[in-house]
DRENPA-3360 file (N, C-alpha, C; in nm, 2 decimals, always signed):
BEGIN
1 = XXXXXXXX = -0.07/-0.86/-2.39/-0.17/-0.77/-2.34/-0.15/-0.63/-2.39 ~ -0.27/-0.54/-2.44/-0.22/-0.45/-2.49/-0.27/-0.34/-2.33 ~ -0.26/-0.18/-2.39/-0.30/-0.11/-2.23/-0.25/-0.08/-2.18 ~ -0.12/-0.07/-2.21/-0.01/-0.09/-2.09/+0.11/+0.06/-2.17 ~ +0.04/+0.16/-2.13/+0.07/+0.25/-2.13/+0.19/+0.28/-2.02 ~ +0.28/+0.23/-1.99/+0.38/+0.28/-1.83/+0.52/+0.32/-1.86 ~ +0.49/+0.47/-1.80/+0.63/+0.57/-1.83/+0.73/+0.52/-1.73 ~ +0.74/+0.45/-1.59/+0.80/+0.42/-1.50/+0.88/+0.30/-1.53;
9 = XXXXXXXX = +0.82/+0.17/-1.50/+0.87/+0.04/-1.61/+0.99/+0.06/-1.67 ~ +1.08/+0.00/-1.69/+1.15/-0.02/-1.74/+1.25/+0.13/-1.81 ~ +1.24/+0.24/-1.75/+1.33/+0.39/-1.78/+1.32/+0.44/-1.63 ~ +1.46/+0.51/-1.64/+1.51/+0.60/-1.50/+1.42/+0.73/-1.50 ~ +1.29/+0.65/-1.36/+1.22/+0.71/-1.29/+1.23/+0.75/-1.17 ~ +1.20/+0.86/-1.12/+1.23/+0.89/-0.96/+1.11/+0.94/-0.93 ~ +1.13/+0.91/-0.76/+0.99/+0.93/-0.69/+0.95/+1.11/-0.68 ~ +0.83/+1.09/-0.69/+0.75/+1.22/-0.69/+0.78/+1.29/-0.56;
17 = XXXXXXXX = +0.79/+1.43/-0.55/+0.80/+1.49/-0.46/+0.69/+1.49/-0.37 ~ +0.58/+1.51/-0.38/+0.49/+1.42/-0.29/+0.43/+1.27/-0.36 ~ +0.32/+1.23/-0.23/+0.21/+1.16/-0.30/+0.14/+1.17/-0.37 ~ +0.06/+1.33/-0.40/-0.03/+1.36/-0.44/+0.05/+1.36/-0.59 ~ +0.13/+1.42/-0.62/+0.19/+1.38/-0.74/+0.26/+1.27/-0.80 ~ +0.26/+1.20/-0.73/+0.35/+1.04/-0.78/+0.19/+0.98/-0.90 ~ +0.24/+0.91/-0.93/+0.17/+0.79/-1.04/+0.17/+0.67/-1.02 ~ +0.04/+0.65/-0.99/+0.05/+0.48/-0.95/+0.00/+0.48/-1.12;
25 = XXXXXXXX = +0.05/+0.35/-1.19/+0.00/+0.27/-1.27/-0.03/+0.13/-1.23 ~ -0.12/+0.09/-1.35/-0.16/-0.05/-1.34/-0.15/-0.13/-1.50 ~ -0.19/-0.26/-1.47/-0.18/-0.35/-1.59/-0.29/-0.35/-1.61 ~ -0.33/-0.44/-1.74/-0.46/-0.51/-1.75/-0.48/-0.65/-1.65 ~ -0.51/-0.72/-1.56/-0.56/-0.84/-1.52/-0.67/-0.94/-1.54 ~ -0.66/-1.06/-1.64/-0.75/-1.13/-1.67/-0.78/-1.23/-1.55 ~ -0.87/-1.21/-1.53/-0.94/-1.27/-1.37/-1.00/-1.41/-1.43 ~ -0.96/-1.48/-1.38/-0.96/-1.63/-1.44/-1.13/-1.70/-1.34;
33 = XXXXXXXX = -1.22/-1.70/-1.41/-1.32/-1.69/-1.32/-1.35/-1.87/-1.26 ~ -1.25/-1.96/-1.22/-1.23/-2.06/-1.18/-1.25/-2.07/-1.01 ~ -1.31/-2.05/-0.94/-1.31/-2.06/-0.74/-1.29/-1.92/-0.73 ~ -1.25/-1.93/-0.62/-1.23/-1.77/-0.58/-1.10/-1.66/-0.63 ~ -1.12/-1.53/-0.59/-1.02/-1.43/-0.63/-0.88/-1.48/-0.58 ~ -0.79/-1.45/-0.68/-0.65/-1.43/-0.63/-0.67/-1.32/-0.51 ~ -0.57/-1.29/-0.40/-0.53/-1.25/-0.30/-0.37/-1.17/-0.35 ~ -0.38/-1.06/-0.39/-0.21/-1.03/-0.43/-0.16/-0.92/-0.26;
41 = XXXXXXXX = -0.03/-0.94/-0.25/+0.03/-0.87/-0.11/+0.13/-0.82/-0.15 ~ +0.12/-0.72/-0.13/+0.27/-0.62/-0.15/+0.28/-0.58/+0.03 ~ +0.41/-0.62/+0.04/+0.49/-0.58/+0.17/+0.60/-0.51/+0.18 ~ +0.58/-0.38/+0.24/+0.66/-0.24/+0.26/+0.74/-0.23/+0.40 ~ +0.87/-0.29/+0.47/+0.87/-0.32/+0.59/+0.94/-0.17/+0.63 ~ +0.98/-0.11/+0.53/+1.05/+0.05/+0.58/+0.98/+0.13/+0.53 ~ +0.88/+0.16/+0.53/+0.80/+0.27/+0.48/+0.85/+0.37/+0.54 ~ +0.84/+0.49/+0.54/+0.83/+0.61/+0.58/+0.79/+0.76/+0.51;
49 = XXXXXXXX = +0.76/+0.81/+0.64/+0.64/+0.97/+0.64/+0.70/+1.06/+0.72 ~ +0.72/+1.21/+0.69/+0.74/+1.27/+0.82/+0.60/+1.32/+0.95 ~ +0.66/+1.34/+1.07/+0.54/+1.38/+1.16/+0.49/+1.53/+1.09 ~ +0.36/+1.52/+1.09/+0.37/+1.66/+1.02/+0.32/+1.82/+1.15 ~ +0.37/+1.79/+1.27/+0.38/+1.89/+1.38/+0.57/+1.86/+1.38 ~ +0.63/+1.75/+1.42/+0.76/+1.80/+1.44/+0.85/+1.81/+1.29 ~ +0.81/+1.73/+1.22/+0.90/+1.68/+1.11/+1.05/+1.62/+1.11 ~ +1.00/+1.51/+1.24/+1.10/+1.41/+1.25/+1.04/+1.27/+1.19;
57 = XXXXXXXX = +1.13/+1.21/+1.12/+1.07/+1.08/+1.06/+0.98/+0.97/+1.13 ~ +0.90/+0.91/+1.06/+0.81/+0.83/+1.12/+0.79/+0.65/+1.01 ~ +0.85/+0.57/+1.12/+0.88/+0.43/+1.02/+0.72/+0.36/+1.05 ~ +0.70/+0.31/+0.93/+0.58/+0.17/+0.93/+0.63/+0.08/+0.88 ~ +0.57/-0.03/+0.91/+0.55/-0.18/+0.80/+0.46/-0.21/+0.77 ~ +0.48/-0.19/+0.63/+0.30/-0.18/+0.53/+0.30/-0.33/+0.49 ~ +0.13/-0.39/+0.53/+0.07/-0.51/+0.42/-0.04/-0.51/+0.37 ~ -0.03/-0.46/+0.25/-0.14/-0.44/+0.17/-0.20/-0.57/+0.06;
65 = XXXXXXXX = -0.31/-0.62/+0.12/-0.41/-0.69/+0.03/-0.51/-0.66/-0.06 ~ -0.50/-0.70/-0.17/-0.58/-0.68/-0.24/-0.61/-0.82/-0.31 ~ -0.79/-0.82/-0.36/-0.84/-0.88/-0.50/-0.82/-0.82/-0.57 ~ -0.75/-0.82/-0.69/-0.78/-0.74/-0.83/-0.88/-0.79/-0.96 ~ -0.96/-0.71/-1.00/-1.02/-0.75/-1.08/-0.99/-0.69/-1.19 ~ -1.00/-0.59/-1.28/-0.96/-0.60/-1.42/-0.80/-0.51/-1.44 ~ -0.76/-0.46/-1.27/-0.61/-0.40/-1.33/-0.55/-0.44/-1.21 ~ -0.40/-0.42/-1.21/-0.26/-0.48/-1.12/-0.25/-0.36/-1.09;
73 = XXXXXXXX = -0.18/-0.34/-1.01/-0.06/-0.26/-0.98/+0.04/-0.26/-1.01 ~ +0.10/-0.19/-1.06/+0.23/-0.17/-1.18/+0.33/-0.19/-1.00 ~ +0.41/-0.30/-1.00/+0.48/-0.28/-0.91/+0.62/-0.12/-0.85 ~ +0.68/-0.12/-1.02/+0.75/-0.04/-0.97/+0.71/+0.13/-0.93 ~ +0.60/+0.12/-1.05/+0.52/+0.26/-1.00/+0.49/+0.27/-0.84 ~ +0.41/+0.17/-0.79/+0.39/+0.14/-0.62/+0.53/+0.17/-0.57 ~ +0.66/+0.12/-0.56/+0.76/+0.17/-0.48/+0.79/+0.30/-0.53 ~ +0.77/+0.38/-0.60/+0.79/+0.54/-0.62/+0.67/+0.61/-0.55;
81 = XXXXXXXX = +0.57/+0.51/-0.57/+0.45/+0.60/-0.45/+0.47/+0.56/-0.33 ~ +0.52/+0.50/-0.31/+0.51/+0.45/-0.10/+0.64/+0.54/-0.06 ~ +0.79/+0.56/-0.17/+0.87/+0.64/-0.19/+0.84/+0.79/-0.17 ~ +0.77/+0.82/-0.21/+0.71/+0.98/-0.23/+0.68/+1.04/-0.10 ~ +0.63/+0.95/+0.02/+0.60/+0.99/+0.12/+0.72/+1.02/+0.25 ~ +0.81/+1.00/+0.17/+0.92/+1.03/+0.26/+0.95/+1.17/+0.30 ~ +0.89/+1.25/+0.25/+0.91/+1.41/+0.22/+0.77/+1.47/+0.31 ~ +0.65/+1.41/+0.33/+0.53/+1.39/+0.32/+0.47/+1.39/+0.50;
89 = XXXXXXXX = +0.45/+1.52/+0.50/+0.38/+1.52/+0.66/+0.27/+1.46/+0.65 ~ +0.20/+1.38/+0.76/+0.08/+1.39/+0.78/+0.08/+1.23/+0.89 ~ +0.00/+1.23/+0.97/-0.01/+1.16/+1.06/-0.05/+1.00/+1.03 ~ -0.02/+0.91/+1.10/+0.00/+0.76/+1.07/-0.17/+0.71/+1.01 ~ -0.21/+0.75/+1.05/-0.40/+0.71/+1.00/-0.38/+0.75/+0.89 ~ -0.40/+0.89/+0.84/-0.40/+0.96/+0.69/-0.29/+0.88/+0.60 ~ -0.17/+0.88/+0.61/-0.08/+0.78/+0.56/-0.12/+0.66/+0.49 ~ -0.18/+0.59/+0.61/-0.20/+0.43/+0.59/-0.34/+0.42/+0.47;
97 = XXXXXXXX = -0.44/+0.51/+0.54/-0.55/+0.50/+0.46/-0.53/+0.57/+0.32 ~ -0.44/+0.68/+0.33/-0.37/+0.73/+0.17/-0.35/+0.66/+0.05 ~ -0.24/+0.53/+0.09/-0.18/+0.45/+0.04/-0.35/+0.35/+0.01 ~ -0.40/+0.32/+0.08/-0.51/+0.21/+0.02/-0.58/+0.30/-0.04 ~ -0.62/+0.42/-0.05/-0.71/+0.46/-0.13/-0.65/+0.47/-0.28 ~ -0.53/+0.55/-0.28/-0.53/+0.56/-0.44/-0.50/+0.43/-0.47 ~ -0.49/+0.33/-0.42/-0.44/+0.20/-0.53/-0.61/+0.14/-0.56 ~ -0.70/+0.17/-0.46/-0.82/+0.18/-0.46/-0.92/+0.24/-0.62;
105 = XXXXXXXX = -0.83/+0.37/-0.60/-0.87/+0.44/-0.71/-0.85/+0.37/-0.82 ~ -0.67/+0.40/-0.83/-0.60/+0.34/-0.97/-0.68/+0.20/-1.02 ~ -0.69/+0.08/-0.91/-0.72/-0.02/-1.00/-0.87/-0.06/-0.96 ~ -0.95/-0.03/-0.86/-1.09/-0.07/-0.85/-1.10/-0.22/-0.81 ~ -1.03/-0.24/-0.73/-1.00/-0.42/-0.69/-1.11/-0.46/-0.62 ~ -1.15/-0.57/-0.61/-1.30/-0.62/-0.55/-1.31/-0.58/-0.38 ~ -1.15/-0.62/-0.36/-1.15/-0.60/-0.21/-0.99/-0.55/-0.22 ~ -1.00/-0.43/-0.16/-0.83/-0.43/-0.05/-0.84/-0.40/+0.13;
113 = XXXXXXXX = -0.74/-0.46/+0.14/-0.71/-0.43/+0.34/-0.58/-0.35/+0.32 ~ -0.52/-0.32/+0.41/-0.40/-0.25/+0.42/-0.38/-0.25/+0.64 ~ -0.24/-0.32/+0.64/-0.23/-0.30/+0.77/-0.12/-0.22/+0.79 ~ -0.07/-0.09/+0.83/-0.03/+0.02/+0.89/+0.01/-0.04/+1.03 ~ +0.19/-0.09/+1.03/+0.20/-0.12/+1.18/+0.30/-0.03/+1.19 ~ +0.32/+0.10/+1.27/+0.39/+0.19/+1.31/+0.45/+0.18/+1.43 ~ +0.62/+0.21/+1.41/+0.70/+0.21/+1.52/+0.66/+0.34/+1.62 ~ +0.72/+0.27/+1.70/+0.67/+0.38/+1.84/+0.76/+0.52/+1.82;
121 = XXXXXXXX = +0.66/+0.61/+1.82/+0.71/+0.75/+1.90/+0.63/+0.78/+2.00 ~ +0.71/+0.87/+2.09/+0.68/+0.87/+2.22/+0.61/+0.74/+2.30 ~ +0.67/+0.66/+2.32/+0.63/+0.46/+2.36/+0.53/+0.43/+2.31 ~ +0.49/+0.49/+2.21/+0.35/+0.41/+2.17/+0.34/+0.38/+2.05 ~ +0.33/+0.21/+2.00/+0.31/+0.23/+1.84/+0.19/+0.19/+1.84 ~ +0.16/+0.27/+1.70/+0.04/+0.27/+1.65/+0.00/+0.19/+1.56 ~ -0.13/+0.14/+1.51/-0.14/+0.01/+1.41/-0.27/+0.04/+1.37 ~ -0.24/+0.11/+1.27/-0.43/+0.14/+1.17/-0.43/+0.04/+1.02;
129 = XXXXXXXX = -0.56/-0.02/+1.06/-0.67/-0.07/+0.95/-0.74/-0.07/+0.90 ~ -0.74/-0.06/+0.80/-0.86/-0.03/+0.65/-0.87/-0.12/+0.54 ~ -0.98/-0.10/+0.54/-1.06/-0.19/+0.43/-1.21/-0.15/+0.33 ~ -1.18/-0.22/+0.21/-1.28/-0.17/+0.14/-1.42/-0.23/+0.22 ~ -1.43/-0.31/+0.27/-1.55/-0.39/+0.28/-1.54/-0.58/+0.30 ~ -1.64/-0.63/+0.29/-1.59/-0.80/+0.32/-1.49/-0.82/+0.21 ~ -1.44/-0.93/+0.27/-1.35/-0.99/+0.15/-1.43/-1.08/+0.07 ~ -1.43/-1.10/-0.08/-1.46/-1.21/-0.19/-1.50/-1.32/-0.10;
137 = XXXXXXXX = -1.62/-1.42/-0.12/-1.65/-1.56/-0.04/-1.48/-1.65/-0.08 ~ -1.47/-1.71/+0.03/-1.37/-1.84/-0.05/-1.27/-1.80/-0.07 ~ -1.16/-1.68/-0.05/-1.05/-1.61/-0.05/-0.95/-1.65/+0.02 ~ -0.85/-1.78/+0.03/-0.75/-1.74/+0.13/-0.69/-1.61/+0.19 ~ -0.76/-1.59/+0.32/-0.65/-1.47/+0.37/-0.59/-1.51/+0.48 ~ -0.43/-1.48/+0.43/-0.34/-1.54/+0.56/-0.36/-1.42/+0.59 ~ -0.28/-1.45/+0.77/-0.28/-1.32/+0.86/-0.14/-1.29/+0.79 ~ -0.16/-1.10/+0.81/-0.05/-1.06/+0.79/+0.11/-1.05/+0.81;
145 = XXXXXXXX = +0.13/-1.10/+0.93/+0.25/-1.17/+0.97/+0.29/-1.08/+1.05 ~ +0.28/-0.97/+1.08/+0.37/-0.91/+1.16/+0.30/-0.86/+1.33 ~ +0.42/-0.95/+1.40/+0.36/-0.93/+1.51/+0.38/-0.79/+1.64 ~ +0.30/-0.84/+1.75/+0.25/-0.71/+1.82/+0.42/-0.64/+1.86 ~ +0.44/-0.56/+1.83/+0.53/-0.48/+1.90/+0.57/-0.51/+2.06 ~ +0.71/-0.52/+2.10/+0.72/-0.60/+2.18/+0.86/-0.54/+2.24 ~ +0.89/-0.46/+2.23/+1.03/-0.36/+2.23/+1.11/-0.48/+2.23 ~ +1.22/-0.43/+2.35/+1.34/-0.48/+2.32/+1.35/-0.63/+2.41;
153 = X = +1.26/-0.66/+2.49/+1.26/-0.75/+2.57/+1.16/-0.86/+2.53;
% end
């Protein structure tokens, strides 16, 4: 495949000091027009953001779905951008929907979801969802796997 322009790949890259500066890249994807869309999942189970009022850390466990239609997601680029947010105030909604938009951007996929399940501060975890819109007819989508928060008991 040619296109494949990627500075990250394969040379000592480090993550962007924020988001807004990191680089997502992508491949080319030949979408095999045979039944329905492939389903690709990237799963992030230590994410992390700081609070952006205290600036004490804040853990998620990211699952992001996507269809892709003519580009990937350059995997290692993705862990220097989900990386980048470690430095990175802003509250668990803006975070979650952050992350789905620019990969939104970068590759234009038919459909992505993204589930955002956030460890509790102050007893409460939080769990935001987004989505571009219906999913592809005829898509297997497993459920995301991770279940409801349940402390220690």
């Amino acid at each position: 495949m040619t296109d494949m322009n990627l500075s990250q790949l394969g040379a000592d890259a480090r993550p962007a000091a924020s988001p807004e500066e990191a680089v997502l890249e992508t491949v080319p994807y030949k979408r095999l027009e045979t039944g329905a869309p492939a389903i690709v999942r990237f799963t992030c189970p230590e994410f992390t953001s700081l609070c952006p009022v205290t600036g004490q850390p804040d853990f998620a466990h990211l699952v992001i779905d996507y269809a892709p239609d003519e580009r990937l997601v350059e995997s290692k680029s993705l862990k220097l951008f989900l990386t980048s947010f470690r430095n990175h105030g802003a509250f668990h909604e803006d975070c979650t929907v952050m992350v789905a938009t620019r990969i939104v951007e970068a590759t234009k996929p038919l459909w992505l979801r993204i589930g955002g399940y956030w460890y509790p501060r102050g007893g409460i975890p939080i769990d935001v969802f987004w989505q571009t819109g219906e999913p592809p007819a005829g898509v297997f989508l497993p459920d995301q796997g991770v279940p409801p928060y349940r402390g220690r008991g």
